[in-house]
SEKOL-616180 format. One record per residue: residue in one letter; x, y, z of N, C-alpha, C in turn. Coordinates in steps of 0.05 Angstrom, whole numbers, plus 5000, padded with zeros to 4 digits. Each point is the difference from the previous one (the first is absolute). Layout:
<pts>
aXYZXYZXYZ ...
</pts>
This chain:
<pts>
x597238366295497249985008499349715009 x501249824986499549705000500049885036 x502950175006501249975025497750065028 x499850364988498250085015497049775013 x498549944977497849864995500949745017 x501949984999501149645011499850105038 x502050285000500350095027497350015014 x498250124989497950075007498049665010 x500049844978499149775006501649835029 x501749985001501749895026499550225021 x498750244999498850145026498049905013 x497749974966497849965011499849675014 x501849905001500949695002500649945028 x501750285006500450005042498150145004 x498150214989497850075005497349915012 x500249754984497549825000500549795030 x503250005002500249765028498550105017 x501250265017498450015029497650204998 x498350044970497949995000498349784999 x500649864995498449675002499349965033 x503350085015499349945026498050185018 x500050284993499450165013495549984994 x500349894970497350024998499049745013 x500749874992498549655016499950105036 x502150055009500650005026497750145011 x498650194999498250105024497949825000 x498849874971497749885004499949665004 x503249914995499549715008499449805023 x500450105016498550005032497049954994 x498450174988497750014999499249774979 x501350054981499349814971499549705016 x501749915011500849765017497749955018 x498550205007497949935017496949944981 x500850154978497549904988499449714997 x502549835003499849774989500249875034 x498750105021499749965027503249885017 x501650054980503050045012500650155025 x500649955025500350215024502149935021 x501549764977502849985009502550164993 x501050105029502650194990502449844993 x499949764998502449844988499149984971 x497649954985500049954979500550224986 x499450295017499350214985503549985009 x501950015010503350025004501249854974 x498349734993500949864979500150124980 x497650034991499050194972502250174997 x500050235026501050234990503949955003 x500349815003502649915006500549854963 x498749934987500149764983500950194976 x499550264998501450144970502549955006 x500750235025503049975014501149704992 x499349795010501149694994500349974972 x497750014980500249924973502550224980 x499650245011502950184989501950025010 x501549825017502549905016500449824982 x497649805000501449754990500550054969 x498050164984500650094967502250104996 x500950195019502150264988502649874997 x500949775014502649964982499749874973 x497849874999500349914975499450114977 x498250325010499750214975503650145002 x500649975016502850134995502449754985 x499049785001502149844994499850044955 x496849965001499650064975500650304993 x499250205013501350184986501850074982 x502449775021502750024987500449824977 x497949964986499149804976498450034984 x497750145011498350034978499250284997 x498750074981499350314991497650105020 x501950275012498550065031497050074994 x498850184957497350034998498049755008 x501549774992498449725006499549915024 x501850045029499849965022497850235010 x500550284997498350205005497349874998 x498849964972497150024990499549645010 x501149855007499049695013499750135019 x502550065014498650075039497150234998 x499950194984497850035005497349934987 x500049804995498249884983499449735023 x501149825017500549985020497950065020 x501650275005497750185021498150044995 x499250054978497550014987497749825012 x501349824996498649665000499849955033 x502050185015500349965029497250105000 x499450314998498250245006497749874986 x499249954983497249814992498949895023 x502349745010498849775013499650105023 x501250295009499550135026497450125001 x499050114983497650174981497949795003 x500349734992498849865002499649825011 x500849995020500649745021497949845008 x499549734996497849885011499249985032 x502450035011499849965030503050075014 x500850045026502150065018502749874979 x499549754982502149864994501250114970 x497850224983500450064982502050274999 x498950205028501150154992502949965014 x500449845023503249914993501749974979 x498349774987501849884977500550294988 x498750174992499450214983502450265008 x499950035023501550155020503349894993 x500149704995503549875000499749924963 x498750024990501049974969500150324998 x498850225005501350344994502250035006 x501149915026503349965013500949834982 x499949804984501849934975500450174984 x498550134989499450144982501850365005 x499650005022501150205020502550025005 x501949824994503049944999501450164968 x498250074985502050134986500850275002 x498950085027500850265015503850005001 x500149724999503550005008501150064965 x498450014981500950054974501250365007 x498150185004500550305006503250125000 x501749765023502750095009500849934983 x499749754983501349924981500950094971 x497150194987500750204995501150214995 x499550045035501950255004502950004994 x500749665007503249904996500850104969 x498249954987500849954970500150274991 x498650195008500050344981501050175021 x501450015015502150025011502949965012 x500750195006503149935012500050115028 x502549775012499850035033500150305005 x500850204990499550245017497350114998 x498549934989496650164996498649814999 x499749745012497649874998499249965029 x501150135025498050015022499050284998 x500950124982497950344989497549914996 x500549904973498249794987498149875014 x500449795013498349855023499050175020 x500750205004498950185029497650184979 x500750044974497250064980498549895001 x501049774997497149774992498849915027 x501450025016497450025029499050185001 x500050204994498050205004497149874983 x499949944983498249824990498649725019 x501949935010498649875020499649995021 x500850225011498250155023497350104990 x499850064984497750104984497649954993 x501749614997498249815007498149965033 x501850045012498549935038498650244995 x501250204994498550254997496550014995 x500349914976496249964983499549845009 x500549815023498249724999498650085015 x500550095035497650055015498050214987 x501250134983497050194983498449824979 x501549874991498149714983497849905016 x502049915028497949845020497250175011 x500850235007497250194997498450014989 x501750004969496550004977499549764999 x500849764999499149774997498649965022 x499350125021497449955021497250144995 x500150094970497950124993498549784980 x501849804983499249844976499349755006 x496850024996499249694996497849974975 x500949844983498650054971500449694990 x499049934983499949804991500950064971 x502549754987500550024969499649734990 x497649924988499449695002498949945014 x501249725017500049875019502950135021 x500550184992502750105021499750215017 x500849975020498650155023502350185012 x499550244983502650165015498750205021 x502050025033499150095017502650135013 x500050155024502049975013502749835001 x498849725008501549785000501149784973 x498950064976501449934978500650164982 x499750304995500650214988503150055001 x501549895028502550014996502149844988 x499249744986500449814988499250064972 x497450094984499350064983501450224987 x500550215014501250184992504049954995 x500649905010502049844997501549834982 x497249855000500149864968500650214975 x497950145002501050274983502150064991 x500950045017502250225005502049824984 x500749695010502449894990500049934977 x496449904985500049994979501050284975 x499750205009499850304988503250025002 x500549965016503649995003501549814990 x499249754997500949734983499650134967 x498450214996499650044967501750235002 x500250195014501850214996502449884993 x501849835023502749904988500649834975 x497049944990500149744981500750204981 x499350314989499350104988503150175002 x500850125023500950275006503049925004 x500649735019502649985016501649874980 x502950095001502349944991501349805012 x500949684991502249935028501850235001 x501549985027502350175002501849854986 x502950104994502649984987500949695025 x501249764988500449875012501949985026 x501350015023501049895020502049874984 x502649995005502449834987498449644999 x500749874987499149794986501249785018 x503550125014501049715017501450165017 x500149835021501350185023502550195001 x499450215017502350104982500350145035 x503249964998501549955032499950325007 x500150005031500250285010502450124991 x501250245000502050174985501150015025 x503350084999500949955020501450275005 x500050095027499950195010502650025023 x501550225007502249915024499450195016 x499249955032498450165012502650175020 x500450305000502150045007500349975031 x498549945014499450005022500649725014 x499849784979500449825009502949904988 x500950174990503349914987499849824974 x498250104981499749864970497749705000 x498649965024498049765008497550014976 x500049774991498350094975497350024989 x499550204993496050064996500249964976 x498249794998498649944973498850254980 x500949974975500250244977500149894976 x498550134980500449924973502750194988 x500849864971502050124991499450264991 x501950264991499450184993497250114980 x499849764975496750044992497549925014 x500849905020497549935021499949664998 x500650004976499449625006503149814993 x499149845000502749685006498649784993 x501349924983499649724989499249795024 x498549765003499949785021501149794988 x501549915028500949824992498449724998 x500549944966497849674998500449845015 x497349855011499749795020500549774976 x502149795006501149724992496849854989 x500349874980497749824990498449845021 x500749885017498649835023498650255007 x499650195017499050235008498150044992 x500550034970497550134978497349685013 x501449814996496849865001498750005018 x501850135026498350015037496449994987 x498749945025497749975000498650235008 x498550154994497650285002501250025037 x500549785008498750085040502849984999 x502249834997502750105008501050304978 x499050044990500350294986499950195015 x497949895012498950305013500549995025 x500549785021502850015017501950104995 x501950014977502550174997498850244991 x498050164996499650154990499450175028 x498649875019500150095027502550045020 x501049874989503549975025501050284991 x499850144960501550204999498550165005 x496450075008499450175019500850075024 x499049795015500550065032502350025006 x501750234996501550185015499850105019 x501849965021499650295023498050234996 x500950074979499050254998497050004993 x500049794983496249884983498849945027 x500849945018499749805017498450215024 x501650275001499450235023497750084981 x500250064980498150234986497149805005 x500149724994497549835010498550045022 x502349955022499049985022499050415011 x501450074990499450354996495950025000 x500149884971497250014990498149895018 x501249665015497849885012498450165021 x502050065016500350145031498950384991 x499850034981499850344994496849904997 x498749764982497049914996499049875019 x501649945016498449835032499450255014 x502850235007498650175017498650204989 x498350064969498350224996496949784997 x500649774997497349834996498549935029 x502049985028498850025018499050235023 x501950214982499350315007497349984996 x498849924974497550024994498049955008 x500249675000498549885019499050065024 x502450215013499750095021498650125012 x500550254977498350315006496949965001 x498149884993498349995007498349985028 x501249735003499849945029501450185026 x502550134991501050135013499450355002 x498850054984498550325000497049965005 x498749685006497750065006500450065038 x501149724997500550025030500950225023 x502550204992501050235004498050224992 x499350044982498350234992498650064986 x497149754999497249834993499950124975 x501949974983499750034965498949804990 x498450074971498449824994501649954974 x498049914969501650034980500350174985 x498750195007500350284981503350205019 x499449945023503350085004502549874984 x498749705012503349934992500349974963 x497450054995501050034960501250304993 x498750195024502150264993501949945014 x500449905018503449915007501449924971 x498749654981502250004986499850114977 x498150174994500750234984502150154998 x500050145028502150225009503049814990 x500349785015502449874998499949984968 x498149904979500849984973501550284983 x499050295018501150194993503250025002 x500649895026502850115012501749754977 x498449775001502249814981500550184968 x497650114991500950124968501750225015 x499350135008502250215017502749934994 x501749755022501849984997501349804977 x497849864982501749954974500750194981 x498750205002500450224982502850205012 x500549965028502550085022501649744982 x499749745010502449854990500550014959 x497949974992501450114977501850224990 x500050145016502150274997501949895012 x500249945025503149865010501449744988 x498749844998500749764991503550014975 x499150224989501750054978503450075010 x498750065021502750135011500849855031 x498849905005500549695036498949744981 x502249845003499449715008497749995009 x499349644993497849835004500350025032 x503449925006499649775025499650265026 x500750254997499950275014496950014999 x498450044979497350045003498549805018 x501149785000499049835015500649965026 x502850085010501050085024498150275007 x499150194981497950305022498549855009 x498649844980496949765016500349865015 x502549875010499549915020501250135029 x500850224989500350205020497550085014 x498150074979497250035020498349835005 x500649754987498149755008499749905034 x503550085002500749875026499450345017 x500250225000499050285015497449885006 x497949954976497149975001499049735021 x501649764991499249805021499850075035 x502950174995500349935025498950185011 x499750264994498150225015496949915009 x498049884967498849855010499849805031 x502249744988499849905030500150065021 x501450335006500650105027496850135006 x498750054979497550155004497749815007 x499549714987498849775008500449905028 x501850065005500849885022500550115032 x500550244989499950165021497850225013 x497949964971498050225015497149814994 x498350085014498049845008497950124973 x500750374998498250074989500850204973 x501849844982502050174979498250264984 x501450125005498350244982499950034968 x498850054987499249894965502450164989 x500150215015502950224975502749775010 x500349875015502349875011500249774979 x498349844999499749764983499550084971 x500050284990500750124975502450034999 x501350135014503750024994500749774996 x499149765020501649734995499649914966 x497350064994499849854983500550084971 x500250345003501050114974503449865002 x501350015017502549854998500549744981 x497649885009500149734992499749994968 x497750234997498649974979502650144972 x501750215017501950144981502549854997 x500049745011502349804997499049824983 x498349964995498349794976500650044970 x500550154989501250084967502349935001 x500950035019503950034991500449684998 x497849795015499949744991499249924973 x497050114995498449984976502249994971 x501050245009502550064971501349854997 x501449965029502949974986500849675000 x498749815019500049754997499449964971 x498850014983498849924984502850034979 x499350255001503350134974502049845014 x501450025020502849885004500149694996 x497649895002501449714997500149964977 x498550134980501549964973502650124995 x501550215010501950025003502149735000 x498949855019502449845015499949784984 x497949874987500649784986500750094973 x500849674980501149984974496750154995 x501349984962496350164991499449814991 x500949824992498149684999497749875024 x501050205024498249925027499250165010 x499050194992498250185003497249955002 x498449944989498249905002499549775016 x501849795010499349845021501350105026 x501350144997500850255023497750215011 x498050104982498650205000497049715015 x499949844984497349765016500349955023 x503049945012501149945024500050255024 x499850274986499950195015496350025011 x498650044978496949925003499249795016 x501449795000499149845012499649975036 x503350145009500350095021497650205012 x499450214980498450205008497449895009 x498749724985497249925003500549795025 x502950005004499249805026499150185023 x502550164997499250195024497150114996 x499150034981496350004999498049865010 x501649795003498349835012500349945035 x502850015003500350025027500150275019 x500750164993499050195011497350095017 x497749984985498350065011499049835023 x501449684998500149865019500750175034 x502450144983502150065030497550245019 x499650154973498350265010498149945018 x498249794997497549975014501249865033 x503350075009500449985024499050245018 x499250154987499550215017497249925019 x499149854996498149795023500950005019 x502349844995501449965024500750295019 x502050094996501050295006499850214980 x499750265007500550074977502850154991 x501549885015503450194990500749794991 x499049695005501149704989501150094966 x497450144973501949954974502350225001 x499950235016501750134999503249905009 x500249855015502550005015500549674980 x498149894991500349794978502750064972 x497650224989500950124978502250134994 x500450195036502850075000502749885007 x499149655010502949834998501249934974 x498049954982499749924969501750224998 x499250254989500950184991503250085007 x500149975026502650025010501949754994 x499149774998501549794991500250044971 x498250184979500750064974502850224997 x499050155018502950235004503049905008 x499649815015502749764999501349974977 x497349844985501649854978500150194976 x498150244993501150164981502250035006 x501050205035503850105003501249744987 x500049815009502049824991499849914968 x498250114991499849954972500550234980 x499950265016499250254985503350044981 x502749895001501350054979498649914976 x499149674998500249934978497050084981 x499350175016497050134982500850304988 x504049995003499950284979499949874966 x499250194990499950064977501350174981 x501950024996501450234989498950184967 x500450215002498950094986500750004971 x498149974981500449924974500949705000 x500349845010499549795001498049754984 x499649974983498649814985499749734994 x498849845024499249694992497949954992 x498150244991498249944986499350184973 x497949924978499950204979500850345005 x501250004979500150295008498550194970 x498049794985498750084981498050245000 x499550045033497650155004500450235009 x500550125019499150265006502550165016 x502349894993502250005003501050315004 x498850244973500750234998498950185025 x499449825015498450175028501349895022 x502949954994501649855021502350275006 x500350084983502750114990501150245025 x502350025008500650235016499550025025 x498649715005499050025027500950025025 x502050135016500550115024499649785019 x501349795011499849785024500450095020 x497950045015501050085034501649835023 x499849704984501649855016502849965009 x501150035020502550125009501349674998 x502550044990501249715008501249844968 x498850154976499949834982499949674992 x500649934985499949665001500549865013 x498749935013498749825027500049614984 x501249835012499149794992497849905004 x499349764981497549885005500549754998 x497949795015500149765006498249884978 x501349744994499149824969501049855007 x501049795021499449795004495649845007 x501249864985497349825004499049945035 x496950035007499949845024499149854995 x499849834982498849744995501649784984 x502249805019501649914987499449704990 
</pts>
């Protein structure tokens, strides 16, 4: 039960992320004007500044992870946000609810705790099951927010001197929420079972394909002693620590699954940006279309996590992620042929493109997240898992940059998004041996949920495939 109660708390944990975003977002435009704000750079800053402040947190909630007790990281970061959502709630002027907006994005970084988690009460064959569960929870989140944002255009009341309305009700409520959730885990959550204590080397593997070339593997009980670093070592300094602690990340392989994430959150964050401007223009939608647009789309995503959780068990990470970008690159490019070639695209046309796009988006969501814990020691997991977050919020930030090319032309983000993409399909082929995983395989706890591994059927043809563990950072 203990477990359960813990599981349940780390839901409501990715739950609460892209509800935060989804409720602030329709009304901060406006909020911003109350305070006679009617600059679209400041209003770009603001809404750019969570993205910035949870880039820059998340490796260092991941570095502590791998140090301190994950209930204590949980209940600060949202206690944190708390303090973000107040000062948003209550902002004296344009400058408050920034600040307010980038201390929640501190606070907002222990979203990268979730995978980490997942690392720990699981084993590599069922924890992108696992993870494709727990998004459904946070789809769930985008889900309720535009219905939040509805009722909150009905509330203006006074509590005190506090003036909740449309425009601070989404901050207030917020506060709520994280406080009510900071007491649940104080009360409810279990740490998980620890992550090996010192590094403990990949297991070694002879890939028959490559004539005995060797994939990192633990010994037959799953783990291997490390070998002790010499006395000088021990006294390195916190920042050269965590330089060597980075060199045995960035692998090839750490290295694709990054750049995987950045380029998968550049091109769905400028998709976004897009569609507005781009379905008014084509076919004078207002905002009640395009919120049943991303409704519809929040449907098809629980759709297919609930599809990838059934497969996952039985295909590889690096396969699931090869279907997605199988249709990322169908979807771009049909798009661009349709942007570009017709003056006057028809709405069911620019639906096929975009369900494409939209049914290649999970097979990212999942499986980036699960496999790079895969690939590192379990001592670096957690600054593995910050480093993956971090990627994600850049491309949050730049993305929407790219999107608002559609000024210019409008096939410009399309044929953008699809060089990216195609330059990602490069470097996965050339990378896609060393993202196998073999099955039953264990470099991480296998304390958790292990009995839901068993028997599992690999569709992957080829068996032990090597993998790359040389450092890129010498």
């Amino acid at each position: 039960m203990g477990r359960k109660l813990s599981l349940v708390g780390v839901a409501l944990v990715g739950f609460l992320g892209p509800l935060e975003y989804s409720v602030v977002m329709p009304s901060l435009w406006y909020y911003l004007k109350e305070f006679d704000v009617t600059s679209q750079a400041f209003y770009s800053f603001v809404l750019s500044s969570f993205s910035l402040a949870h880039m820059i947190a998340s490796p260092c909630v991941g570095w502590l992870a791998d140090r301190r007790p994950m209930k204590e990281l949980l209940i600060v970061g949202l206690l944190v946000s708390a303090v973000g959502h107040a000062l948003y709630a209550m902002a004296w002027d344009e400058w408050g609810v920034l600040f307010g907006r980038f201390i929640a994005g501190l606070g907002a970084s222990n979203f990268t705790l979730v995978s980490v988690y997942v690392a720990c009460i699981t084993t590599h064959d069922n924890r992108t099951t696992v993870t494709a569960r727990l998004n459904i929870f946070t789809e769930m989140g985008l889900l309720l927010g535009p219905a939040f944002a509805i009722l909150f255009e009905q509330i203006d009341f006074y509590i005190g001197p506090l003036h909740v309305n449309q425009f601070t009700a989404p901050g207030y409520v917020l506060l709520v929420v994280c406080l009510l959730l900071s007491l649940y885990l104080l009360f409810f959550f279990e740490n998980p079972p620890p992550l090996a204590s010192s590094s403990t080397p990949s297991p070694v593997h002879e890939d028959p394909e490559t004539n005995g070339k060797a994939w990192s593997e633990s010994d037959g009980d799953g783990k291997q002693e490390a070998p002790r670093l010499p006395p000088a070592e021990e006294g390195k300094s916190s920042a050269r620590m965590l330089l060597a602690r980075l060199r045995g990340i960035l692998t090839l392989a750490t290295v694709t699954v990054l750049f995987t994430q950045f380029i998968l959150f550049f091109n769905q964050t400028s998709m976004e940006a897009l569609m507005a401007p781009l379905t008014e223009y084509y076919y004078d939608f207002g905002p009640l279309e395009n919120s049943l647009i991303f409704v519809g789309i929040t449907v098809v995503f629980l759709v297919m996590y609930v599809l990838i959780s059934l497969l996952s068990s039985h295909v590889q990470d690096r396969t699931l992620i090869a279907l997605g970008l199988g249709t990322e690159i169908f979807s771009l490019l049909l798009s661009l042929i349709i942007f570009l070639t017709l003056e006057d695209p028809p709405f069911w046309l620019y639906c096929i493109a975009t369900f494409f796009f939209v049914i290649g988006l999970p097979f990212f969501f999942c499986c980036t997240s699960s496999l790079v814990t895969k690939l590192v020691e379990e001592r670096d997991i957690g600054l593995a898992s910050g480093l993956l977050s971090s990627s994600m919020q850049m491309a949050n930030i730049l993305g929407p940059l790219w999107g608002g090319t559609f000024a210019i032309a409008p096939w410009m983000p399309f044929a953008g998004d699809l060089v990216l993409v195609s330059l990602l399909a490069a470097v996965f082929s050339f990378s896609f041996r060393s993202l196998y995983i073999p099955k039953g395989a264990e470099g991480a706890n296998t304390a958790g949920l292990k009995g839901n591994s068993q028997g599992v059927p690999d569709f992957e043809a080829g068996g032990g495939e090597a993998s790359e563990t040389t450092p890129l950072i010498n």
